[in-house]
Phi, psi and omega in degrees: 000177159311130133288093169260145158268093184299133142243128178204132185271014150279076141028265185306307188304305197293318161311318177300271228326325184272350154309290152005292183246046175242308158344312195249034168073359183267167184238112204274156146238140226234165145178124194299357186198179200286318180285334191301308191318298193307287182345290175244060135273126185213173192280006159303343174315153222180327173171151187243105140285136197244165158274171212218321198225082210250164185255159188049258169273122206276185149338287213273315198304336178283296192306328190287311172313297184315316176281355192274320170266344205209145170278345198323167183266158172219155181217131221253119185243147169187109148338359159240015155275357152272009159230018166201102161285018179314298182302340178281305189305295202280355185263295177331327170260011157246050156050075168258197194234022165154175183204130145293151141259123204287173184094319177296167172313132168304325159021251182330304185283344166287300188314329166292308155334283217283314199287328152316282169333282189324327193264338163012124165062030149246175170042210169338319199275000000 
């Protein structure tokens, strides 16, 4: 399975997801903000999902670092993409590789996880 990197200043959130996908056989690294995450971040990495709307450094200000060395897939999350879809809408154009709205099915976010994993080393990645 993935090495993923979580980054979420949410706790709880950041706990589901990774029971979720530890379940499912991947071996998660965890950070609660944007500088933790650049600490560990390394090409052991397979893919980052981020939060979008962070206390200090933000999301995108992260996605934007990231793309600056690296292709890795991110996949871009945020609790106001249901009801302003802004924060998504602008990580998109910083060309990640999918996106949650937090609020949605947990599904939906597995089902982008797998498919992200799945495309590894095509395209972007």
């Amino acid at each position: 399975m993935a090495r993923i990197l979580i980054v979420d200043d949410d706790r709880f959130f950041r706990e589901t997801i990774i029971k979720f996908l530890t379940t499912k056989g991947h071996e998660i690294v965890e950070a609660g903000d944007a500088a933790e995450a650049l600490d560990k971040f390394d090409d052991s990495i397979e893919l980052i999902m981020t939060d979008l709307v962070m206390p200090g450094v933000n999301g995108i200000e992260l996605i934007k670092k990231i793309r600056a060395k690296s292709k890795i897939k991110i996949l871009a999350m945020s609790g106001y993409g249901v009801f302003s879809p802004e924060p998504l809408q602008n990580s998109v154009k910083l060309a990640v590789d999918a996106s949650y709205a937090k609020g949605e099915e947990i599904e939906k976010l597995l089902e982008a996880v797998d498919s992200l994993i799945d495309s590894k080393g095509k395209g972007t990645g």
